[in-house]
N, C-alpha and C positions, 0 to 999 in steps of 0.2 A: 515332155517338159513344156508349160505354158510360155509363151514369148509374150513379155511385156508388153503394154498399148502405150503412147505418151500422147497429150494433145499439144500440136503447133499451129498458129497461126497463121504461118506459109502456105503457099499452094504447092500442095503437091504434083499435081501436073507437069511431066514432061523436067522434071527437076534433077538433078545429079546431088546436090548435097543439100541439106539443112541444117540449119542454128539451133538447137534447143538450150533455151536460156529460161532463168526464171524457177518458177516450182517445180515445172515436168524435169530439170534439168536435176535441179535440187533431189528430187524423187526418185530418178532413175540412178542417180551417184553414191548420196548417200544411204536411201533406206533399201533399194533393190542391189545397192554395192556392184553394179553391172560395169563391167571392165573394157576397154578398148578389143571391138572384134562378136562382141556378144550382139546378138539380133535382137530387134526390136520393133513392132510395130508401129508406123505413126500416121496419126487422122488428125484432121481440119475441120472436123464438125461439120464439112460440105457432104457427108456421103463419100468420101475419097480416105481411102486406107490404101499405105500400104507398107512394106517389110524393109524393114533398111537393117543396115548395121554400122556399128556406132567407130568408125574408122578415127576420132581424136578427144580428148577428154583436156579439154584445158580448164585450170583452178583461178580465180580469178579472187584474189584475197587484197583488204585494205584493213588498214587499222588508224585509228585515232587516239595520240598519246598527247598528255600535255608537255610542255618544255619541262624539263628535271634540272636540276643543279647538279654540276661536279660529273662524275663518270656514268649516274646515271644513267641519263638520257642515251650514253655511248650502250648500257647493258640492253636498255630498252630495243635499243636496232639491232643489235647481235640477237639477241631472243627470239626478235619477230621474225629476222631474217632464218632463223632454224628452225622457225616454224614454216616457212615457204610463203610470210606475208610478201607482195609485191610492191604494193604501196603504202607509204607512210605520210600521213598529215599530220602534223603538231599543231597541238592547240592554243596558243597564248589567252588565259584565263586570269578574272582579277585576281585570282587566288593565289596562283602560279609565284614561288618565288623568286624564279629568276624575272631578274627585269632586263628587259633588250634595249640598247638604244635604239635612235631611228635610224642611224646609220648599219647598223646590223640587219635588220628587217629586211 
């Protein structure tokens, strides 16, 4: 079986763990679907490889919803939140028909 390559920006010299974030991260997750424990190669474009294995896969999800009226906005965070969204920004937009005062804000 080929073991995957990813590129990091890090130095891999003398290193005990690395971050990969970003597209190699994206690449390796979703299109190689490689699971916590699976091998991996990884290089720096210095001439420096070498074999790691992928010991924690953390999801790092947000989403931006505008403010809703009524139970809405309440369905909107139950939803995200079972989809395993983290973060939630709401948007106040001129369109938006709730209006907040500025004591709410």
């Amino acid at each position: 079986m080929c073991i995957p390559r990813a590129y990091t920006p890090s130095n891999l010299a003398g290193v005990q763990s690395v971050i990969i974030s970003g597209k190699s991260a994206i690449h390796l997750i979703k299109v190689l679907r490689l699971r916590q424990g699976d091998a991996v190669n990884l290089f720096n474009g210095a001439k420096l490889e070498c074999r790691s294995v992928i010991s924690r896969i953390e999801r790092h999800t947000s989403s931006y919803t505008a403010i809703s009226k009524g139970d809405r906005m309440d369905g909107a965070l139950q939803k995200g939140t079972e989809l395993d969204v983290t973060r939630f920004t709401p948007m106040y937009s001129k369109r938006c028909a709730v209006k907040l005062d500025k004591t709410r804000c």
